[in-house]
N, C-alpha and C positions, 0 to 999 in steps of 0.2 A: 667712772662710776657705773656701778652695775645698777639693775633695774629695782632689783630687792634693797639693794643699799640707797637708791633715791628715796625708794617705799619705804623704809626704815625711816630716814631722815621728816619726810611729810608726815610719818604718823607720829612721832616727835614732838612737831611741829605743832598740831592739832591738839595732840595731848598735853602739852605742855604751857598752850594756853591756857586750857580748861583748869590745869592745875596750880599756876601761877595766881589766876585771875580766882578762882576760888577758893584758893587761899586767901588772898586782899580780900573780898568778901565778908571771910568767915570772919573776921580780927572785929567787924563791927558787931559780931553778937554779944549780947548782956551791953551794946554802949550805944545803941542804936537811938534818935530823937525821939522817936514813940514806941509805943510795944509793935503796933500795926507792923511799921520798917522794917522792925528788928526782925520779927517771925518771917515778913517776905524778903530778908534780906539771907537770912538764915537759908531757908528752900532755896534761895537760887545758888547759893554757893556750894547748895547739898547735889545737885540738879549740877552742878560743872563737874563738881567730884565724881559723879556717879560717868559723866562722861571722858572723865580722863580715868579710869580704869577699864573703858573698851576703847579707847586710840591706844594707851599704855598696853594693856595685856595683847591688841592685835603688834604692836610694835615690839612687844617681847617675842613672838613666835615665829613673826619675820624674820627678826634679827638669828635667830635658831641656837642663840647659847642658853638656852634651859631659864630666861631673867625673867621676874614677875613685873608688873603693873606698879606692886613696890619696889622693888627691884631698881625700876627705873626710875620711880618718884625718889626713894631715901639714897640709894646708891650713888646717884652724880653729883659732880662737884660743879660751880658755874659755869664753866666753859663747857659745859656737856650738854644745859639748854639752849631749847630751840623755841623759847616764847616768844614772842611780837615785844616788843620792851613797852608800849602799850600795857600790859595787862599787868605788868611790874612796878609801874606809878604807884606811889603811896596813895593812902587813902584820902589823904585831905580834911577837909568838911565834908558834910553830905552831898552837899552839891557836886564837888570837884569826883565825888566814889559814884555818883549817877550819873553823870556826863562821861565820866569812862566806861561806865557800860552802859549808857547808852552809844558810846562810841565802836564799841565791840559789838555789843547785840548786833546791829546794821550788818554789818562786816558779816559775822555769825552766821544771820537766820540768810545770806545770800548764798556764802559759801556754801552752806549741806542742804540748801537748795540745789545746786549741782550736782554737789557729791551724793545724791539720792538717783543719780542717773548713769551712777560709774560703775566702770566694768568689772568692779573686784566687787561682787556680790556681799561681802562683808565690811568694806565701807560702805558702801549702799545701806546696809539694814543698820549699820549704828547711825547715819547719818539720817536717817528714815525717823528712828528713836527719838534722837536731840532733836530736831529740825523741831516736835513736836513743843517739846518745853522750851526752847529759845525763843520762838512763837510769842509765849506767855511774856520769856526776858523782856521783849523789844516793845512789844505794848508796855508796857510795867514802865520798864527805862525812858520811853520815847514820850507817857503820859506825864511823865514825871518831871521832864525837863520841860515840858511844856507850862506846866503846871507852877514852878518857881521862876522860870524863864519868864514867863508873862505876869508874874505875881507881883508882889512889893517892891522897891525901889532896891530894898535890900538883895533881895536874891535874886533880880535880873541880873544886879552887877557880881555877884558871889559864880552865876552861873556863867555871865561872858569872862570873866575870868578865868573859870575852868575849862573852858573853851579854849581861850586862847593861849592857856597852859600845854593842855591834853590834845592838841589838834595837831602839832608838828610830829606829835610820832604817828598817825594817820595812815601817811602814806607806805612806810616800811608793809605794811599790811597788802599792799598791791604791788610791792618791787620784786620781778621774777628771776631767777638762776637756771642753775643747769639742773635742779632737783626738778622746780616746776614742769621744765621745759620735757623731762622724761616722763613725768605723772602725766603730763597733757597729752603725750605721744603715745601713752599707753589707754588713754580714755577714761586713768583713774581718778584724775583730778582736773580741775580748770586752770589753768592759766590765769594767776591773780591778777595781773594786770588788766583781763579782761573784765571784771568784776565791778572796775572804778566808777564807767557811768553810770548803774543801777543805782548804784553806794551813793552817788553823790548828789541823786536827784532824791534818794529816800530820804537821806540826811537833810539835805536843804528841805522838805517841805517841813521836819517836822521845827526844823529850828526857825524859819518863816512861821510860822505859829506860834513858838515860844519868845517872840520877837528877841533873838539874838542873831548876833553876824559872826559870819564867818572871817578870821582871819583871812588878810589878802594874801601872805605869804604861802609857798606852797613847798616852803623847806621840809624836808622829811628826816629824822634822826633815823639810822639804820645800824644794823648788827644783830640785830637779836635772833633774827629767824634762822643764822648761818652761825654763832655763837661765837663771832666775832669781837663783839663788846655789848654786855650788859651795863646797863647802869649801878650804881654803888646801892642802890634800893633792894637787888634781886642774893645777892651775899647776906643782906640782915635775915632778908625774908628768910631762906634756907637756914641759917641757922637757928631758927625757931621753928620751923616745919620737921629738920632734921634731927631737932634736937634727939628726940628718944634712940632712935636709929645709932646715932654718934654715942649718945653718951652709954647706951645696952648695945653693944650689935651681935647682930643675929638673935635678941631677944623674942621670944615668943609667949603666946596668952589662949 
């Protein structure tokens, strides 16, 4: 594996959450529990999407076959993403769609905390961009589990729940390969693995506050980052994301 082809695959990777997971997002607009949710739920999936067309369009110019940002988004079939299988969970209830991103924000606002210090000058300033709105995710996300976690008898348990649903794909988010191993070597990226004890102490404080526990198992589901195996979730999702693309191609407006 070349350097450009690890680079290729990392920005993938980053794009392809933002894209996966902002798409699950958007699916609650118009069905959101209050108007309030629905608008802040709306902006942050606006806020993922805005960030997966600069990991996409930098990972179309890497790649150097002339591909767009759509390109990448409409053009792959599942075996082609590189999401965390995290960010492809269905939505749930409200609880189980804010416990995975608060699961992700964490993760998130760490990672391009890093990548705000890498050596490819253009990760660095998208990373610079997002860091700033994911900022907003993780408070939002983090208030929010706190907020039904510590609440009514009903939504503690709605929320350990989702907790102990959405917690076993976790880890995939920190297991590293020979991609990471070359972005780290190059200065472009962190080494996920390294990232685990910030992550775990951020997360525990906020879920010590929401009085929920952490599962004790520390089983991790894996495949997604390497496109190994997606779950049966990330096939529906694409063929409603793709649909236009599939059903007109090469349509334009």
């Amino acid at each position: 594996m070349t350097r450009d082809e690890a680079f290729f695959q990392f920005l993938l990777r980053m794009g392809d959450n933002t894209l996966i997971l902002g798409h699950r997002v958007s699916e609650w607009c118009g069905h959101a529990p209050v108007l309030e949710e629905d608008i802040a739920l709306a902006n942050t999936a606006l806020d993922l999407i805005g960030q997966t067309q600069m990991w996409l369009g930098l990972a179309g110019e890497v790649q150097g076959e002339g591909k767009s940002a759509d390109d990448l988004a409409f053009l792959r079939d599942v075996w082609d993403f590189r999401n965390a299988l995290l960010c492809e969970m269905p939505n749930g209830d409200f609880g189980q769609t804010i416990m995975r991103q608060f699961l992700f924000d964490a993760w998130h606002s760490i990672m391009l905390g890093r990548l705000m210090t890498s050596s490819d000058e253009r990760v660095a300033a998208i990373a610079a961009k997002a860091s700033k709105e994911v900022a907003y995710h993780l408070e939002r996300s983090g208030d929010t589990v706190v907020g039904l976690g510590d609440g009514t008898d009903e939504s503690h348990q709605r929320m350990q729940d989702a907790l102990d649903y959405l917690y076993p794909y976790v880890g995939e988010l920190f297991a590293s390969d020979d991609v990471d191993a070359e972005m780290a070597a190059a200065g472009i990226a962190p080494d996920p693995s390294g990232l685990r004890e910030e992550y775990d102490a951020l997360v525990g404080r906020v879920l010590d506050e929401a009085t929920l526990t952490l599962p004790k198992s520390r089983f991790a589901h894996k495949g997604g980052r390497t496109g190994q195996m997606h779950t049966e979730h990330l096939g529906h999702l694409l063929t409603q994301m793709q649909w236009l693309q599939r059903a007109y191609p090469g349509a334009s407006w």
